[in-house]
N, C-alpha and C positions, 0 to 999 in steps of 0.2 A: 504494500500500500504506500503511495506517496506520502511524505511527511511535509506539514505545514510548522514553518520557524515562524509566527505572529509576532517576531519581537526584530527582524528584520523590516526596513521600509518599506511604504506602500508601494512603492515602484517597482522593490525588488519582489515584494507578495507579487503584485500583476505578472509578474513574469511568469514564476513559479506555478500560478492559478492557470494561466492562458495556455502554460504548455502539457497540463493535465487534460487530455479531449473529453470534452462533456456535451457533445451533442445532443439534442433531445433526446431519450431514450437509453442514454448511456452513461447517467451523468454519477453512476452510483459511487464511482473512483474515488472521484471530485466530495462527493457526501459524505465517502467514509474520512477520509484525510480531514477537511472541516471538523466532523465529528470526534475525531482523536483529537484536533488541537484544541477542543474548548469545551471538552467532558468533562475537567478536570479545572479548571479556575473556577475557585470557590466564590465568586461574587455572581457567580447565572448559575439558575435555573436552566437544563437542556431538555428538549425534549424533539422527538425526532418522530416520522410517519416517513415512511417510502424512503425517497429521499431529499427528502423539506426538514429542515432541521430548525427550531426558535430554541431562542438564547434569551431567557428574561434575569433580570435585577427584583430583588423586592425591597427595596429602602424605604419605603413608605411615603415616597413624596407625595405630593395632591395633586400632581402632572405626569402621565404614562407620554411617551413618544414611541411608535410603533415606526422603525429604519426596514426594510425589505432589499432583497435585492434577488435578479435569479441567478442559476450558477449554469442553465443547460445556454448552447449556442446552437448558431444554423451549423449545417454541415462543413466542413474543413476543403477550402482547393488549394493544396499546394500553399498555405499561411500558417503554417506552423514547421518549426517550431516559429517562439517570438524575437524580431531580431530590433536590435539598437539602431536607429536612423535618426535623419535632421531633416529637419524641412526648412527652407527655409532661415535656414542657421539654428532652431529651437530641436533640444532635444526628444525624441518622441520615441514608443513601444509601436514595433508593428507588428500584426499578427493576429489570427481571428479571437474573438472574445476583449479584445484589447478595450474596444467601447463601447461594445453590447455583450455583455458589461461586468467584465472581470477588476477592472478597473477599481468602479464603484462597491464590489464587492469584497475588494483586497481593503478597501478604504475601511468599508465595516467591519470587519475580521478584526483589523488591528484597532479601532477605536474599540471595539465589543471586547478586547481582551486589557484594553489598558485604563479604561473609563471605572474605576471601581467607586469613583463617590461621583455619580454627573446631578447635575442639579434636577434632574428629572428622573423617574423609573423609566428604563427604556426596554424594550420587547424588540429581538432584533431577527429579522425571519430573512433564510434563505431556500429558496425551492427551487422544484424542478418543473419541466415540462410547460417554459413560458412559451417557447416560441413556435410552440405545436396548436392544434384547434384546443376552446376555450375550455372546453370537458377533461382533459386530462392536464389541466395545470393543476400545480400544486397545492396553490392557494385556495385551488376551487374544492377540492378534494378538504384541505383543513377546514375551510370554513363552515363543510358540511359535519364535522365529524369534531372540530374541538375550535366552533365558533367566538369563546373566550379567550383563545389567544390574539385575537383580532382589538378587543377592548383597548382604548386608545383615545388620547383630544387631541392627536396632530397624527399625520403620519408621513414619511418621505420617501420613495423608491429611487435607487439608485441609478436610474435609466438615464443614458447619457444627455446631459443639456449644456454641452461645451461648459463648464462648471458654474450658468446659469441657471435659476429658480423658473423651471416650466412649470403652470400653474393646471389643474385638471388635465383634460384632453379632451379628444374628440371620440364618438361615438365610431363602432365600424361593423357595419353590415354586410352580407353578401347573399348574393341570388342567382337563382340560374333561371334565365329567359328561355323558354323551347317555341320552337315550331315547328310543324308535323310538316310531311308532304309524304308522295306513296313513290315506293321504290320503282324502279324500269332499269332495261337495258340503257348505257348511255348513248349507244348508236339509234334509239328511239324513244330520246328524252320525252317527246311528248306526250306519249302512253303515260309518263308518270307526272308529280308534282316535286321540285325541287324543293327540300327544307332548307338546305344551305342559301339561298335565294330568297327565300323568304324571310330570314335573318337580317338582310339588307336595312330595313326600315329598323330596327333594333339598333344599329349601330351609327345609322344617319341621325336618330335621335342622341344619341350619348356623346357623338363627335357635336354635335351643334349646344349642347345641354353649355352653361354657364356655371361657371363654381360659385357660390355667394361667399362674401365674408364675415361672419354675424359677431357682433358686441357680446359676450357674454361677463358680466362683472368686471370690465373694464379693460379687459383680455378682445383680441380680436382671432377668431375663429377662422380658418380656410378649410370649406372643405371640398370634395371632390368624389364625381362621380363618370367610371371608369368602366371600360371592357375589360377584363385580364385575364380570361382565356374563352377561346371558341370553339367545338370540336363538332364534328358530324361524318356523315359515309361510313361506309363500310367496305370498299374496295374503288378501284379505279375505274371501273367499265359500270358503276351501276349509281345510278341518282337516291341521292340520298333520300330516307323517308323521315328523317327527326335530326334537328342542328338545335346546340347549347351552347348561350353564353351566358357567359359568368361576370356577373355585377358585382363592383365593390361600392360601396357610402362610406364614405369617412364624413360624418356630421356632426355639427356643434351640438356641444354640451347644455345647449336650450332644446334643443331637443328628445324626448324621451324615443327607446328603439321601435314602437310602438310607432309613433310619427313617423318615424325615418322610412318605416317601413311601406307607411299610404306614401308617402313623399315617390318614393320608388316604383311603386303600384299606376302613380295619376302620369309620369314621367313614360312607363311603360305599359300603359292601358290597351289593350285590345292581343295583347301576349300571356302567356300562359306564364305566370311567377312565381317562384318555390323559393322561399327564403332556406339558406342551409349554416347560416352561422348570425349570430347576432351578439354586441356586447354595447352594456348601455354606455356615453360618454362620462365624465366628471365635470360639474362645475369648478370653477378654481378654490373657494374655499379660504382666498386670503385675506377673510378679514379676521379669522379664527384669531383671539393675544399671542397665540401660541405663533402663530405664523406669522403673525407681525416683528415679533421678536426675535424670531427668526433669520426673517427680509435684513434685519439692523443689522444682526452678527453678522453675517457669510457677507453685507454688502450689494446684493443683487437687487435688479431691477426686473419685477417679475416677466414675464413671458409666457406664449401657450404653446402649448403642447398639440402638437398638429394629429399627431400617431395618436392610438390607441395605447395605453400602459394602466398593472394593475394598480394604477389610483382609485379606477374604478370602482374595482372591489371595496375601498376604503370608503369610497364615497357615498356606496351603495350601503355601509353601515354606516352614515352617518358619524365617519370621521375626517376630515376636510385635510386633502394630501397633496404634493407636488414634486415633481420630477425634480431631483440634487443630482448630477454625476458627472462624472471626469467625460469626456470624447466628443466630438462631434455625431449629432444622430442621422446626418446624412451621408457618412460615413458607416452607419451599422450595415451589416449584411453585406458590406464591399467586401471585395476581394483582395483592397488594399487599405482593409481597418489599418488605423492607426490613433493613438491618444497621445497628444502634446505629455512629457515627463510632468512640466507646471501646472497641468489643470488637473493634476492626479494631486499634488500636493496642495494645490491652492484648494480643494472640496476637503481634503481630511481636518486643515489647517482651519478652515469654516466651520467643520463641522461641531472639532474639539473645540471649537471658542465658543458656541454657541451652548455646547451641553454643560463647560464645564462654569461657564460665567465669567 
């Protein structure tokens, strides 16, 4: 099993973390090594399901802070291991996990092992299974089964925000559009009906649709709506009899999924629509003292959170949360992740100022 040294820097943890492969589905390596390094400091509470491990404090403050972060990534191309590079003259980690979000995760590990008196209780949860469909994450899985480790009046995910305060997020939706038609030979297309052709007007609407920008709590919202994959036929010589495409909604956080979901329906009226994932957005939450106080430590000028992240969940309990972490997020899923060395220390450096006063 991999050995985690918590008493090394955060930069060096990121290393260490990014070059253990925790792919969805694989990330149990990654869980046990965590696991060994923070079974055993007597100031948390551990308690572990699968491979989602929470680390709580009980000092009896009259403030909990709930820190998350996940530990699985997208699949690996030729980015690991992680290597030292400059951008620009600025030191930086490259390597997959590096911003979504080993980073931000190496940053908790070592605050969750060195925090023994923070001025708050904090409850510090790392899972698996974020960047797979919504039913098998981590968090979804806890919150059905030991929903009081969720209890909390602020709470922060480590998702990368160039080591900006993203405030909520946005809602994200998905659909599959069908249309029928009846099969033929293709040397006597006309005997049948083309599905793949009938999809046409599907896509003429979505290329023409307009993205709004919407206000939400002083945050401003983009969201968008997309084709992201097509499929139909069944061989080359024969006309298709059923073509699907697949809708995504990324929508603001005024909106419930519920809405989003007529919104997609009035958009694609006269098509057959099958909702196949749905998660609701987060409002921002920053008017919470906790998060005002917050804002003051670290410095930041809030921001919104365009992507989907489980704030959600937090927000869906009625604890008002927002995106902390090291990397640029449009940078996640790249093939040439990378995280500035500064913005991994400038978020611990926030973080510990904030917990500890």
């Amino acid at each position: 099993m991999p050995r985690l040294d918590l008493s090394v820097s955060s930069v060096d943890l990121t290393r260490v973390l990014c070059d253990i492969p925790s792919v969805s589905g694989e990330e149990t390596p990654l869980a046990d090594a965590i696991m060994a390094a923070i079974s055993d400091l007597p100031h948390l509470e551990v308690y572990r399901d699968g491979d989602t491990i929470v680390a709580r404090t009980h000092l009896g403050r009259d403030k909990r802070v709930v820190i998350a972060g996940h530990i699985d990534t997208v699949p690996i191309n030729r980015n690991l291991p992680t290597r030292d590079i400059e951008i620009d003259g600025e030191p930086s980690l490259w390597g997959r996990g590096t911003v979504d979000m080993k980073a931000g995760v190496a940053v908790q590990l070592k605050l969750a092992a060195e925090l023994t008196d923070p001025t708050v209780d904090l409850t510090w949860m790392w899972y698996d299974h974020e960047e797979v469909d919504a039913d098998l994450n981590g968090l979804t899985r806890l919150a059905r089964i030991r929903p009081d480790l969720f209890a909390g009046d602020f709470a922060i995910l480590g998702e990368p925000s160039n080591g900006q305060v993203e405030g909520g997020c946005n809602g994200n939706l998905r659909v599959i559009a069908r249309t029928h038609g009846v099969r033929a030979h293709s040397a006597r297309a006309w005997v049948g009906e083309n599905a793949i052709h009938a999809a046409a007007p599907i896509l003429a609407r979505l290329a023409e649709h307009r993205p709004r920008t919407i206000a939400v709590e002083g945050l401003e919202y983009r969201e968008g709506l997309n084709a992201v994959r097509i499929s139909g036929g069944i061989a080359g010589n024969v006309i298709p009899d059923l073509c699907e495409v697949e809708v995504n909604y990324r929508f603001a956080p005024s909106k419930s999924a519920a809405q989003a979901e007529e919104y997609v329906r009035d958009v694609l009226a006269g098509f057959e629509v099958e909702v196949i994932d749905s998660a609701e957005g987060a409002r921002p939450g920053l008017d919470a003292p906790l998060a005002q106080d917050f804002l003051a430590a670290v410095g930041a000028e809030p921001r919104p959170k365009y992507g989907w992240t489980d704030v959600a969940r937090f927000s869906a309990l009625g604890v008002p949360a927002v995106n902390y972490g090291p990397g640029d997020p449009s940078l996640a899923h790249h093939d040439e992740e990378r995280v500035p060395v500064s913005q991994i220390e400038d978020v611990e450096r926030g973080l510990r100022r904030w917990l500890t006063a």
